[in-house]
CHARMM-style PDB file with segment names, atoms N, HN, CA, C and O in Angstrom:
ATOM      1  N   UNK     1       9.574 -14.786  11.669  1.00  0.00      PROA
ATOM      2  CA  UNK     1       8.408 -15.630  11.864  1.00  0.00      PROA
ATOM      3  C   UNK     1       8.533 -16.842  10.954  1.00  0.00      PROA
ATOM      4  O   UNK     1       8.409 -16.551   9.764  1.00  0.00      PROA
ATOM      5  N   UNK     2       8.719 -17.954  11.178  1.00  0.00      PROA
ATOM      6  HN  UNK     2       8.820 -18.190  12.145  1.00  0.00      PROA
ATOM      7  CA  UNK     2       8.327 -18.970  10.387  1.00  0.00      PROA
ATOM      8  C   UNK     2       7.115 -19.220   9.440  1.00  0.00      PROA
ATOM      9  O   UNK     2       7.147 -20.105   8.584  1.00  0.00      PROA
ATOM     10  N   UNK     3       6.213 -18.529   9.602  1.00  0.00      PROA
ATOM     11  HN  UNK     3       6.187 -17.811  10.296  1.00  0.00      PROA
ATOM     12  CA  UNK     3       5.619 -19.054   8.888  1.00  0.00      PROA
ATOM     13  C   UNK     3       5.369 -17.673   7.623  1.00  0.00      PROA
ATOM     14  O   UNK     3       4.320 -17.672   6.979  1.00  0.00      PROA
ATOM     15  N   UNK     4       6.041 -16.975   7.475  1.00  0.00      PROA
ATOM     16  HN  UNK     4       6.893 -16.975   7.998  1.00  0.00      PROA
ATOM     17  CA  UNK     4       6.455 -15.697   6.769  1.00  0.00      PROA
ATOM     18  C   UNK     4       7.203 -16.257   5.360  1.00  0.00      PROA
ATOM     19  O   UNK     4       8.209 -16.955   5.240  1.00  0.00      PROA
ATOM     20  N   UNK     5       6.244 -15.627   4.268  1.00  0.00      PROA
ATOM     21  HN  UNK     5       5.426 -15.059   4.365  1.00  0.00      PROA
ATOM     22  CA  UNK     5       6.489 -15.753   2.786  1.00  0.00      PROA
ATOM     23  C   UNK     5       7.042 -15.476   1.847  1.00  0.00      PROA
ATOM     24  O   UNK     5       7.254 -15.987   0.748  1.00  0.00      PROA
ATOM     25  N   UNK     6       7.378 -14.236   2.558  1.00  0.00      PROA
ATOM     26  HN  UNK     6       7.205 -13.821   3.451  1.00  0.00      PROA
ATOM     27  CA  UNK     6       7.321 -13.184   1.848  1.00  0.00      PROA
ATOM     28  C   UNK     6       6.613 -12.015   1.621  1.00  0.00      PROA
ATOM     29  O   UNK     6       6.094 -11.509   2.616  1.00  0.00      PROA
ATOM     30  N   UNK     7       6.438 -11.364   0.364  1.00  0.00      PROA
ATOM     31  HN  UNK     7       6.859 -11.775  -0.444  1.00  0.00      PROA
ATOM     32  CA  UNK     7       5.402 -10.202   0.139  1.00  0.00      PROA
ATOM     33  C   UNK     7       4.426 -10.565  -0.552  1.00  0.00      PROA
ATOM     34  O   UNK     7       4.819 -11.108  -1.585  1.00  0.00      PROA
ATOM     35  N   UNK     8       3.208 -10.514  -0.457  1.00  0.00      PROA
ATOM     36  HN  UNK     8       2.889 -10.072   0.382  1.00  0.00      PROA
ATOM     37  CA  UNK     8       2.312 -10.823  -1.264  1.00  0.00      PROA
ATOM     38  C   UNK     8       1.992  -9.422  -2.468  1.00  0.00      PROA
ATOM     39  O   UNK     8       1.750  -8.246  -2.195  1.00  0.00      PROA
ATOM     40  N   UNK     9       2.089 -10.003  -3.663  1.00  0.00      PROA
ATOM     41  HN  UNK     9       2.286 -10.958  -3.885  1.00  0.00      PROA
ATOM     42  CA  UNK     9       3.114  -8.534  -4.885  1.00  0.00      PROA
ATOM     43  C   UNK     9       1.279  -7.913  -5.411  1.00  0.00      PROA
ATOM     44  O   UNK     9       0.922  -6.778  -5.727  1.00  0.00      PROA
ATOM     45  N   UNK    10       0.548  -9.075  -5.325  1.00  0.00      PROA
ATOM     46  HN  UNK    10       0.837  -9.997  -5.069  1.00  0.00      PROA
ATOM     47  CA  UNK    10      -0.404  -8.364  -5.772  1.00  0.00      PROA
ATOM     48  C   UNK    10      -1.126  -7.036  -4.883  1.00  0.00      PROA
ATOM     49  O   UNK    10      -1.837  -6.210  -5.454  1.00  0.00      PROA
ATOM     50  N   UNK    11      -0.902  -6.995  -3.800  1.00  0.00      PROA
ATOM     51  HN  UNK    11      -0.324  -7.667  -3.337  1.00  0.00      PROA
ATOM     52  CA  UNK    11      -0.931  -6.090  -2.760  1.00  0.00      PROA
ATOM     53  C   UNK    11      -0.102  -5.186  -2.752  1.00  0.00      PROA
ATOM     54  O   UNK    11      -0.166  -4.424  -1.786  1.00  0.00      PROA
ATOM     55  N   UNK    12       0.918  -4.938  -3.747  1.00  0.00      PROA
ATOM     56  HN  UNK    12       0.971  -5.557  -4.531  1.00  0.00      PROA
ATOM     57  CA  UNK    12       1.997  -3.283  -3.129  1.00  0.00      PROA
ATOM     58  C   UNK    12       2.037  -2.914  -5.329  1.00  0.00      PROA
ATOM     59  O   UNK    12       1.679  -3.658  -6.241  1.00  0.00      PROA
ATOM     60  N   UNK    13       2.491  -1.825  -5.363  1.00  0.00      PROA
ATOM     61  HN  UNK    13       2.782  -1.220  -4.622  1.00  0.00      PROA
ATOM     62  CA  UNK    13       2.370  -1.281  -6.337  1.00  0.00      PROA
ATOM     63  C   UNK    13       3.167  -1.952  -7.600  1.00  0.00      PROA
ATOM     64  O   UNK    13       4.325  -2.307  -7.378  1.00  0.00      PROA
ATOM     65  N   UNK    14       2.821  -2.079  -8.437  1.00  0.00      PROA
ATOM     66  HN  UNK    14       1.880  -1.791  -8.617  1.00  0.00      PROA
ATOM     67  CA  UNK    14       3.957  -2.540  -9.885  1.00  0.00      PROA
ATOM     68  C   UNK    14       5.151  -1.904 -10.343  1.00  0.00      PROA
ATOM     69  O   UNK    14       5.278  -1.511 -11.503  1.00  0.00      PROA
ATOM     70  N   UNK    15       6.123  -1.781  -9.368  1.00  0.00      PROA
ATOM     71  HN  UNK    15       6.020  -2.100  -8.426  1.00  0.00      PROA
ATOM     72  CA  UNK    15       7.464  -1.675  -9.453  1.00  0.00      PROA
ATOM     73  C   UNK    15       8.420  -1.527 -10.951  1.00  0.00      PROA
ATOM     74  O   UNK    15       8.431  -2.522 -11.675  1.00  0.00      PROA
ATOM     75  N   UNK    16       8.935  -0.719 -11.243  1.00  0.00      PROA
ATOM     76  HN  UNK    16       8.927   0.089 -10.654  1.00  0.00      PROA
ATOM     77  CA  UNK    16       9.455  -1.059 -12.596  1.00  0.00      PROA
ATOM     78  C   UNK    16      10.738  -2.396 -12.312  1.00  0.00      PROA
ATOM     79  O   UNK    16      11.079  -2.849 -11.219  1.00  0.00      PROA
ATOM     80  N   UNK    17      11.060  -2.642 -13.168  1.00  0.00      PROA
ATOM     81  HN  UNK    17      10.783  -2.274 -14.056  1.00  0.00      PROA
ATOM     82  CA  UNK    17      11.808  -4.224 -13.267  1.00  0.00      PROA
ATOM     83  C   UNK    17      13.480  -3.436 -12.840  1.00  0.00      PROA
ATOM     84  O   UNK    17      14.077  -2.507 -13.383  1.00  0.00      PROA
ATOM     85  N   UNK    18      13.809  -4.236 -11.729  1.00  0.00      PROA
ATOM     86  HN  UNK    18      13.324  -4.991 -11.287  1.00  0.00      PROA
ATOM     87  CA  UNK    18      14.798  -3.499 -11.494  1.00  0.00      PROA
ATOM     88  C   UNK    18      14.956  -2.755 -10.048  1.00  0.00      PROA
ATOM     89  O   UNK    18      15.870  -3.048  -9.277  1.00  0.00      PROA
ATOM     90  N   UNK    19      14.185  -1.978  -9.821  1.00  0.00      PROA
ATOM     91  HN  UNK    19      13.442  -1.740 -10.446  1.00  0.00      PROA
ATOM     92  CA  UNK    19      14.143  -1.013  -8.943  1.00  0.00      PROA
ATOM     93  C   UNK    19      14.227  -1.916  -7.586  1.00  0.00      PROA
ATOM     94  O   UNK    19      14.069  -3.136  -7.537  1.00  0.00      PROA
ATOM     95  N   UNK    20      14.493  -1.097  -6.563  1.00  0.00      PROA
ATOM     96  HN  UNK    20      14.621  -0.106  -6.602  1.00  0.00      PROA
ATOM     97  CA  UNK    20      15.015  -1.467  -5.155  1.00  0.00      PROA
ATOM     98  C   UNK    20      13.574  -2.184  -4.162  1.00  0.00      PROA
ATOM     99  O   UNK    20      13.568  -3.036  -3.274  1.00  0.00      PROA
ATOM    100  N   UNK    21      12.607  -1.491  -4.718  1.00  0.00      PROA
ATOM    101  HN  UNK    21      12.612  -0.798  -5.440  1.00  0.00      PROA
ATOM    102  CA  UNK    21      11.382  -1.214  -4.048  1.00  0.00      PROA
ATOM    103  C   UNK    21       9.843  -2.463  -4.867  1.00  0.00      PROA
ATOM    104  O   UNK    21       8.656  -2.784  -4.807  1.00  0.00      PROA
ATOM    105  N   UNK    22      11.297  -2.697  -5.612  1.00  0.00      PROA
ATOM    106  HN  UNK    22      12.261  -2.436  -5.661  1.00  0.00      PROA
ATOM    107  CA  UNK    22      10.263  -4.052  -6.575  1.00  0.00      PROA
ATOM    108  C   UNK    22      10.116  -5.146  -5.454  1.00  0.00      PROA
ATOM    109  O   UNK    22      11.067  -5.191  -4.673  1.00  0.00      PROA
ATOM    110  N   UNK    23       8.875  -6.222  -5.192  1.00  0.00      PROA
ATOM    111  HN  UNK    23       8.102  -6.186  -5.826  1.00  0.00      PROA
ATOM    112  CA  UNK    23       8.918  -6.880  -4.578  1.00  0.00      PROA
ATOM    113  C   UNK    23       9.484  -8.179  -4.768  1.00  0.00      PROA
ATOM    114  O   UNK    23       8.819  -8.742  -5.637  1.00  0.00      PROA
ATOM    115  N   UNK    24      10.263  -8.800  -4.419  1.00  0.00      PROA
ATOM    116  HN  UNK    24      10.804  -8.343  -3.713  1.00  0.00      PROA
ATOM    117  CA  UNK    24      10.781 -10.528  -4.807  1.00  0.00      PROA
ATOM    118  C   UNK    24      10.872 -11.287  -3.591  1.00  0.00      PROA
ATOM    119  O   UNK    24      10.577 -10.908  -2.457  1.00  0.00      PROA
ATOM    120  N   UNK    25      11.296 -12.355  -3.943  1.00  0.00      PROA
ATOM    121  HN  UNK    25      11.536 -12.663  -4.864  1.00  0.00      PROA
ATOM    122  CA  UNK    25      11.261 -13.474  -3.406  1.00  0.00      PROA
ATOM    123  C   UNK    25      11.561 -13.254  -1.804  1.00  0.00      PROA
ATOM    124  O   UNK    25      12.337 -12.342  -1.520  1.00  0.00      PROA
ATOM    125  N   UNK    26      10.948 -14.095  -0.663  1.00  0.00      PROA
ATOM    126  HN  UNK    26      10.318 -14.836  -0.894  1.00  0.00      PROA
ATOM    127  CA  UNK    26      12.125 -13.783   0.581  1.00  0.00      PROA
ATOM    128  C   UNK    26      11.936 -14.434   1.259  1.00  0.00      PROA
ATOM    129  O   UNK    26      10.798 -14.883   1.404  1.00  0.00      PROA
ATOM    130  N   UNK    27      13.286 -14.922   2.244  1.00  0.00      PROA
ATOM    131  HN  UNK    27      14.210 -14.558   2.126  1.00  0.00      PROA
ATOM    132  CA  UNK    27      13.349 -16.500   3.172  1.00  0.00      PROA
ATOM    133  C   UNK    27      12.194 -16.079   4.362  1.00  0.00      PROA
ATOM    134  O   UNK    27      11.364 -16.868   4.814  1.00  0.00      PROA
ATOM    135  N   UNK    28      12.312 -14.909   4.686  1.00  0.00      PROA
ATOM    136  HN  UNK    28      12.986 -14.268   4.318  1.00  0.00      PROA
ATOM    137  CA  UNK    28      12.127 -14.344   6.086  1.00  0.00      PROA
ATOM    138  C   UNK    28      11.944 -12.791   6.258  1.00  0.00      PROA
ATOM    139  O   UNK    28      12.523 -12.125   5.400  1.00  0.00      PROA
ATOM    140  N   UNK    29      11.371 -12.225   7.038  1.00  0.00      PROA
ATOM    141  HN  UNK    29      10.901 -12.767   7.735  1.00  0.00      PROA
ATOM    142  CA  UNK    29      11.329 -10.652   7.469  1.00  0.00      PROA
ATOM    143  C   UNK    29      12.801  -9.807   7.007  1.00  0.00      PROA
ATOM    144  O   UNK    29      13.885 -10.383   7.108  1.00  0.00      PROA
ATOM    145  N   UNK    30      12.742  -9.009   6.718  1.00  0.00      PROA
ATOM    146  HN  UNK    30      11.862  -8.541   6.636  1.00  0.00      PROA
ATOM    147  CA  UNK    30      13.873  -8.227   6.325  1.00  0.00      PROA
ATOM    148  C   UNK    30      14.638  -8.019   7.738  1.00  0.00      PROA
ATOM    149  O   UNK    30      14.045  -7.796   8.793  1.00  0.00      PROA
ATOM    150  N   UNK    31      16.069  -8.126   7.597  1.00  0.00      PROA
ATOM    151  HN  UNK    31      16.551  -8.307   6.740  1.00  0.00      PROA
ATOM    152  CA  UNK    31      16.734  -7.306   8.450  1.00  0.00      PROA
ATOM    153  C   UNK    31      16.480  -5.948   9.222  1.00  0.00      PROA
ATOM    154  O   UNK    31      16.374  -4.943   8.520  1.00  0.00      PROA
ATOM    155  N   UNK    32      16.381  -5.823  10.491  1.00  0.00      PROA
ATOM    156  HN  UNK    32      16.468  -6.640  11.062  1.00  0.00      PROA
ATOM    157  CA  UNK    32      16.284  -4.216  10.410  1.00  0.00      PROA
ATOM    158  C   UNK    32      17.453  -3.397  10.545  1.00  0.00      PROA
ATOM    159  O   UNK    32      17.519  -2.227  10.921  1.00  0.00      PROA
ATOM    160  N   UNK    33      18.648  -4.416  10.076  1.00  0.00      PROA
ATOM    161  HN  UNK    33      18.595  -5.367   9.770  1.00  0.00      PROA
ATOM    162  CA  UNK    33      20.061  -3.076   9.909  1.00  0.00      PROA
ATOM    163  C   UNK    33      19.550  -3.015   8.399  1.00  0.00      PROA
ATOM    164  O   UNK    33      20.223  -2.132   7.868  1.00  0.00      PROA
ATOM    165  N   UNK    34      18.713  -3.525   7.522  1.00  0.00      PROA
ATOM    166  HN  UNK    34      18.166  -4.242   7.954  1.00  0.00      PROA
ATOM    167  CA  UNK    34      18.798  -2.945   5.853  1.00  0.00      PROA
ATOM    168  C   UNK    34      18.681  -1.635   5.605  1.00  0.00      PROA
ATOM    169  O   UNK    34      17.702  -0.982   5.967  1.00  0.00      PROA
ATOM    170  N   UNK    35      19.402  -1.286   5.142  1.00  0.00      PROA
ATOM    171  HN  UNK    35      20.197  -1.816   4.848  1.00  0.00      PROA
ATOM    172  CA  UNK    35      19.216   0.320   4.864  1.00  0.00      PROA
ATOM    173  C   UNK    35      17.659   0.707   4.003  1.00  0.00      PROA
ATOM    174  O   UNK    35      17.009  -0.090   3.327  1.00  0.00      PROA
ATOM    175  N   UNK    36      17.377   1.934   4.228  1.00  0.00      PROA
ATOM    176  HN  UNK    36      17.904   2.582   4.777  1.00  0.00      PROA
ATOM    177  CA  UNK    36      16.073   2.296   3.821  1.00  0.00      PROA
ATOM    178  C   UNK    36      15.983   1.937   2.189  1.00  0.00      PROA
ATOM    179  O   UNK    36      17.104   1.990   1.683  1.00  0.00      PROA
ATOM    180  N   UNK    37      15.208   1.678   1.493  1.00  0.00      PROA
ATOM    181  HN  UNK    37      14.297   1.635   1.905  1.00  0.00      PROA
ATOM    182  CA  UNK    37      14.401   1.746  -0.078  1.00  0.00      PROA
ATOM    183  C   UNK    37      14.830   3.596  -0.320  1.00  0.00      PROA
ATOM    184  O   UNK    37      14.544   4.513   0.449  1.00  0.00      PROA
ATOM    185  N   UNK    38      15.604   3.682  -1.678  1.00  0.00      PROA
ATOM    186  HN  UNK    38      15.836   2.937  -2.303  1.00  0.00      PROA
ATOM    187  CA  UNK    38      15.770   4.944  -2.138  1.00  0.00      PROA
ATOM    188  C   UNK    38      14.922   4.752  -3.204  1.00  0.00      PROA
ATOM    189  O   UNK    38      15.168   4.378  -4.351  1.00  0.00      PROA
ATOM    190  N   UNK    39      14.073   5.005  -2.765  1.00  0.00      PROA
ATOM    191  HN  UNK    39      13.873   5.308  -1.833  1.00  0.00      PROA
ATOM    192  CA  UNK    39      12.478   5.498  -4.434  1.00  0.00      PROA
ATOM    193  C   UNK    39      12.692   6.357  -5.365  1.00  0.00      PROA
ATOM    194  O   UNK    39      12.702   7.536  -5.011  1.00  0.00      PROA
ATOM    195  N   UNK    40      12.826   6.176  -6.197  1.00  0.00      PROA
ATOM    196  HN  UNK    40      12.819   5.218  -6.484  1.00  0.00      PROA
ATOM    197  CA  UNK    40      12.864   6.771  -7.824  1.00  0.00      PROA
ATOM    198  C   UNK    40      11.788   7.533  -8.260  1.00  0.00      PROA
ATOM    199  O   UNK    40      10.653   7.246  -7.879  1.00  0.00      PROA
ATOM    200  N   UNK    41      11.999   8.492  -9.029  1.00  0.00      PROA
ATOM    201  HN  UNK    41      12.921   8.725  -9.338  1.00  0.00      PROA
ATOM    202  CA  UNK    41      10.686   9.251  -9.569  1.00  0.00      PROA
ATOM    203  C   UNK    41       9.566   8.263 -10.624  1.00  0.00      PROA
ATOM    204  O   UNK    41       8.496   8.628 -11.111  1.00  0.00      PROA
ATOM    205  N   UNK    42      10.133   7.163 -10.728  1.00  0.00      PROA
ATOM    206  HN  UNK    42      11.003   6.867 -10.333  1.00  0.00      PROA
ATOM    207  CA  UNK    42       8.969   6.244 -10.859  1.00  0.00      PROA
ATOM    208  C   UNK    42       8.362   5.708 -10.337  1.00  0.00      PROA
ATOM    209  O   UNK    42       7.161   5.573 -10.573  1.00  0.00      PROA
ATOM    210  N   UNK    43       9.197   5.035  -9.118  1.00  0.00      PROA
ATOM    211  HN  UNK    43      10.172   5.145  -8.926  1.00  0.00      PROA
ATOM    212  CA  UNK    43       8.561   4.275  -8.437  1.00  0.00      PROA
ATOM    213  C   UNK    43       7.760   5.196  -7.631  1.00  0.00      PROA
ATOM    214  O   UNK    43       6.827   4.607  -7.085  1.00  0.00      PROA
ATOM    215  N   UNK    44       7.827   6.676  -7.331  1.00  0.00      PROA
ATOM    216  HN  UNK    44       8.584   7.155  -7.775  1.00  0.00      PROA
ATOM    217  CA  UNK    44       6.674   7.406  -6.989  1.00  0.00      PROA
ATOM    218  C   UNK    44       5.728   7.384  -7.598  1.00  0.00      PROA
ATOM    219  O   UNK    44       4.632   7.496  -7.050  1.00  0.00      PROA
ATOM    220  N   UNK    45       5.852   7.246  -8.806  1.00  0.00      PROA
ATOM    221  HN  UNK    45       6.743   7.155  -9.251  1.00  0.00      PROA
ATOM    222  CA  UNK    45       4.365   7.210  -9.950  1.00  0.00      PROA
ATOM    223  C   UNK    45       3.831   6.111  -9.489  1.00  0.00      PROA
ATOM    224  O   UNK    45       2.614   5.973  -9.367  1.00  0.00      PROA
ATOM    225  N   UNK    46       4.914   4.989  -9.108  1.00  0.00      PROA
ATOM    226  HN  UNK    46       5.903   5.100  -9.207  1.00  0.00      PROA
ATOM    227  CA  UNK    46       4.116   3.920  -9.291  1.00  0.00      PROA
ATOM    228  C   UNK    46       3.059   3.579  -8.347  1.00  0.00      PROA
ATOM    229  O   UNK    46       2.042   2.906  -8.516  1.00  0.00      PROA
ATOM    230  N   UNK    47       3.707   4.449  -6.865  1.00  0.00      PROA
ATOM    231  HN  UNK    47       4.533   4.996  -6.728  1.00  0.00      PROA
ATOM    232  CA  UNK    47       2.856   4.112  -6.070  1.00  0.00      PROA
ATOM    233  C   UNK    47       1.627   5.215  -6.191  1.00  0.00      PROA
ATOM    234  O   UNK    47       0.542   4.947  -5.674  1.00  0.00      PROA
ATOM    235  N   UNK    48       1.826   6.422  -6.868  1.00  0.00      PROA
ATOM    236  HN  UNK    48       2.707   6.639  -7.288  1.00  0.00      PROA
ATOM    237  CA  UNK    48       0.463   7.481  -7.060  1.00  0.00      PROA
ATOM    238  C   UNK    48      -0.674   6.542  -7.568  1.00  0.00      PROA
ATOM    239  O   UNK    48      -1.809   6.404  -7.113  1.00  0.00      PROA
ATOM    240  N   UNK    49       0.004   5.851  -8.771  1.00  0.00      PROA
ATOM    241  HN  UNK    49       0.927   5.962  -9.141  1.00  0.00      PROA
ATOM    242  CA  UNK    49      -0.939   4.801  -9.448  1.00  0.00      PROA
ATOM    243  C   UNK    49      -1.660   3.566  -9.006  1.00  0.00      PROA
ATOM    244  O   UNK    49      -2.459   2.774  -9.506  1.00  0.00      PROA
ATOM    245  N   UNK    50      -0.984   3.746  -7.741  1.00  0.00      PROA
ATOM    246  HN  UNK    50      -0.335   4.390  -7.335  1.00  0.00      PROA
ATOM    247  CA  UNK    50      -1.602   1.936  -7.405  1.00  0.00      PROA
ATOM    248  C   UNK    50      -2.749   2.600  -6.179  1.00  0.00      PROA
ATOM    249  O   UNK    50      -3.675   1.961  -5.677  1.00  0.00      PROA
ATOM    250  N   UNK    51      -2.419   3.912  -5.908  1.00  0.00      PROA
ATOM    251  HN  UNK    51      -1.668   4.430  -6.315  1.00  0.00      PROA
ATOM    252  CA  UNK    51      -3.387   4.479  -4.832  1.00  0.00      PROA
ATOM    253  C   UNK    51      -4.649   5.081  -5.697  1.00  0.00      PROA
ATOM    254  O   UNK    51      -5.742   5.176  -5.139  1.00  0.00      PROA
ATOM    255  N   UNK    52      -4.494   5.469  -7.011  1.00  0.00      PROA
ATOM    256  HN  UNK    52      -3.607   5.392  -7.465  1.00  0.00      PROA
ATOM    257  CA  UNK    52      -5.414   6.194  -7.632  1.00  0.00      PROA
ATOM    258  C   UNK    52      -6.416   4.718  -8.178  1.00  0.00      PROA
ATOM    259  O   UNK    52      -7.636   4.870  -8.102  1.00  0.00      PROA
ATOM    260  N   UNK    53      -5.924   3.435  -8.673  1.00  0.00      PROA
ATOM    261  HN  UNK    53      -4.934   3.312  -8.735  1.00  0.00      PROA
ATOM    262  CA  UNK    53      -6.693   2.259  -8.304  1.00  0.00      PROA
ATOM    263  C   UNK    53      -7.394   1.775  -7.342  1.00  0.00      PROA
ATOM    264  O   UNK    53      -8.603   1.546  -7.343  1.00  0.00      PROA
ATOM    265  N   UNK    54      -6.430   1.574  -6.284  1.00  0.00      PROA
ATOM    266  HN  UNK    54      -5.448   1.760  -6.283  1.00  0.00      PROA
ATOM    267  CA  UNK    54      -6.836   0.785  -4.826  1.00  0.00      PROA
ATOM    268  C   UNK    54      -7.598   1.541  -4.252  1.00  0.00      PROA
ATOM    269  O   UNK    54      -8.619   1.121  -3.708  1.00  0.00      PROA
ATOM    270  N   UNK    55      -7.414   2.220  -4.256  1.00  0.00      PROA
ATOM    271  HN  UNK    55      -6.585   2.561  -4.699  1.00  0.00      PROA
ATOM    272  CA  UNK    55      -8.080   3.563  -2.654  1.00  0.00      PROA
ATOM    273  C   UNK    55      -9.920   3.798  -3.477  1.00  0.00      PROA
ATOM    274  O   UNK    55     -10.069   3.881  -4.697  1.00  0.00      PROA
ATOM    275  N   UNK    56     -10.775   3.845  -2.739  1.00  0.00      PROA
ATOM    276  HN  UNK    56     -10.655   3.778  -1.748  1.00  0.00      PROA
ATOM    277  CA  UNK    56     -12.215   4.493  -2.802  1.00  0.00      PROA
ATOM    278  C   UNK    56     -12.658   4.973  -1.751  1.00  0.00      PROA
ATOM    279  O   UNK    56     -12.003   5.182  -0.731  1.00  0.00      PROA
ATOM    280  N   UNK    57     -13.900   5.202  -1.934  1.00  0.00      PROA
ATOM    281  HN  UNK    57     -14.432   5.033  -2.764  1.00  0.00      PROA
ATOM    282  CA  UNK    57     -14.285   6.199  -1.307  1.00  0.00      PROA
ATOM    283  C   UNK    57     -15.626   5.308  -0.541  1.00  0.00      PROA
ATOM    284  O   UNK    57     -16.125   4.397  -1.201  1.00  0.00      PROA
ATOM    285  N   UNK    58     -16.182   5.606   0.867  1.00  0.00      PROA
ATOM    286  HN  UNK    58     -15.777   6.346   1.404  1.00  0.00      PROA
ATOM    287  CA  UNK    58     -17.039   4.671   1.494  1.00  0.00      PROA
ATOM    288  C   UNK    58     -18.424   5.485   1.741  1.00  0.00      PROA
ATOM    289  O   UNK    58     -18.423   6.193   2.748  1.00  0.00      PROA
ATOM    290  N   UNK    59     -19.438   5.476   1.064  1.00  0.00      PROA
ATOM    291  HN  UNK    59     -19.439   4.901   0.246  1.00  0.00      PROA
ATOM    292  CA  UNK    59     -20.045   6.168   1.160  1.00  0.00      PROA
ATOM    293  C   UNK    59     -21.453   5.649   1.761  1.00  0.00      PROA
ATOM    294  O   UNK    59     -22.004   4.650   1.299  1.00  0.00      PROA
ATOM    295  N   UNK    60     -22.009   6.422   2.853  1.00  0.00      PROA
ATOM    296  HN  UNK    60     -21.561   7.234   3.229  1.00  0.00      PROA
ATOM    297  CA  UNK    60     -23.400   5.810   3.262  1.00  0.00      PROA
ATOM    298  C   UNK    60     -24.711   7.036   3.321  1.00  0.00      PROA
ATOM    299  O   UNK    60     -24.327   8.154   2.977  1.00  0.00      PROA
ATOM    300  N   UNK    61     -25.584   6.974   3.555  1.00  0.00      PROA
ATOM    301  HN  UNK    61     -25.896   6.066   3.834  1.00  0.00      PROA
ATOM    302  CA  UNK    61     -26.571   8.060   3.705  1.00  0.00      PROA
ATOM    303  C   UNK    61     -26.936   8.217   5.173  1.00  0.00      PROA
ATOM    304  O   UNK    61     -27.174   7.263   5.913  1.00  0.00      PROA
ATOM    305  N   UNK    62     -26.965   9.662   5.584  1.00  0.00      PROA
ATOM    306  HN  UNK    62     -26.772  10.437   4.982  1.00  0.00      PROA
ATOM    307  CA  UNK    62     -27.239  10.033   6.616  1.00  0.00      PROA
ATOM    308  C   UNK    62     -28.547  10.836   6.534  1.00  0.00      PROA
ATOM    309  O   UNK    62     -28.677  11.772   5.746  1.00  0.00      PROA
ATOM    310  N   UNK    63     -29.474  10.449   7.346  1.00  0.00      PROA
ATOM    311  HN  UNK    63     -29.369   9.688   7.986  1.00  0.00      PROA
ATOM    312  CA  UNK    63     -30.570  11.073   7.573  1.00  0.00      PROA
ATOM    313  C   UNK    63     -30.605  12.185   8.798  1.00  0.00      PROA
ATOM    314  O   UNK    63     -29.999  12.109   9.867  1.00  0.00      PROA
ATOM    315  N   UNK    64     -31.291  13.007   8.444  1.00  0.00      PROA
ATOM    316  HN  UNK    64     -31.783  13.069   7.576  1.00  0.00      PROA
ATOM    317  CA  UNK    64     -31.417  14.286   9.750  1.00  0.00      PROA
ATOM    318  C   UNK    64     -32.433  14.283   9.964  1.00  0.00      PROA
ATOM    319  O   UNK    64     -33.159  13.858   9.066  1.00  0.00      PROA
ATOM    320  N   UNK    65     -32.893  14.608  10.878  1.00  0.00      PROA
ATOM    321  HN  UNK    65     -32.303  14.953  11.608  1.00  0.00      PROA
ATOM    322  CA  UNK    65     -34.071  14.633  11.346  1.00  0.00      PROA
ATOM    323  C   UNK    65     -34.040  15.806  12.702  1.00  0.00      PROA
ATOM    324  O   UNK    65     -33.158  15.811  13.560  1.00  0.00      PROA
ATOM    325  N   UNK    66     -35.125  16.695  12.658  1.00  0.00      PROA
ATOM    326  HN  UNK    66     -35.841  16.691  11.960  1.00  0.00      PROA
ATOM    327  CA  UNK    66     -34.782  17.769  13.945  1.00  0.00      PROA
ATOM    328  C   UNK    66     -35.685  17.831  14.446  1.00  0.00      PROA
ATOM    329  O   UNK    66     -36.736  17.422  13.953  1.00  0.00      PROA
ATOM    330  N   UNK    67     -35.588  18.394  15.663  1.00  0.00      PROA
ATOM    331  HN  UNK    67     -34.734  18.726  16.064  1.00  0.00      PROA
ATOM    332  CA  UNK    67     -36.488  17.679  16.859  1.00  0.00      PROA
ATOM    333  C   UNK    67     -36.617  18.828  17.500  1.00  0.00      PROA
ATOM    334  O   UNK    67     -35.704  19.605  17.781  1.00  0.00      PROA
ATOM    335  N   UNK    68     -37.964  18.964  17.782  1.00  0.00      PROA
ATOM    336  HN  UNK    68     -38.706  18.333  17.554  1.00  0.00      PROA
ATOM    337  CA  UNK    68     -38.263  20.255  18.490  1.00  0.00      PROA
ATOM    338  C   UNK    68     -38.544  20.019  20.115  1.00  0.00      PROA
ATOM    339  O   UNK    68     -39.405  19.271  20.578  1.00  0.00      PROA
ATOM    340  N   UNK    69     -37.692  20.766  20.798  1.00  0.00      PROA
ATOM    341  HN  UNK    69     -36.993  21.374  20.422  1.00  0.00      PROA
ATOM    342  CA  UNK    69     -37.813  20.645  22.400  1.00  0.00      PROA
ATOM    343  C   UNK    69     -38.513  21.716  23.067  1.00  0.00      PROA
ATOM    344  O   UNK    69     -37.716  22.587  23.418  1.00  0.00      PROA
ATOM    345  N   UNK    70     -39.894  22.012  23.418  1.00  0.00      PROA
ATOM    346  HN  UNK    70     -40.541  21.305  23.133  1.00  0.00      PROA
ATOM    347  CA  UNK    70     -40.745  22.279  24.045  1.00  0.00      PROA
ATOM    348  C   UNK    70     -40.359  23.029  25.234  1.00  0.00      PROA
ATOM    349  OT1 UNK    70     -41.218  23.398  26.036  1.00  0.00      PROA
TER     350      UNK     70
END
């Protein structure tokens, strides 16, 4: 896509420096011959951590009400 940025980093988890799965710079959409991201037992933390931030919970109130049918 042309008009494609890249990754926007504040949106995916804090990567340790280094790792495969860190986000950087990019002309264009990834290849899809790239071979898969091999994740590290950190970069699993990292993403436990960015879900135990990001993620909540949506909560509303439900009323009941019961109705008697005659």
């Amino acid at each position: 896509m042309k008009m494609y940025r890249g990754e926007y980093n504040l949106e995916h988890p804090k990567f340790p420096k280094g790792s495969p799965a860190e986000c950087g710079p990019a002309d264009g959409p990834v290849d899809i011959k790239e071979p898969d991201i091999a994740y590290s037992k950190e970069d699993d933390e990292a993403i436990d951590r960015f879900h135990r931030e990001k993620v909540s919970t949506s909560w509303h109130s439900v009323r009941l009400c019961s109705v008697t049918v005659c």
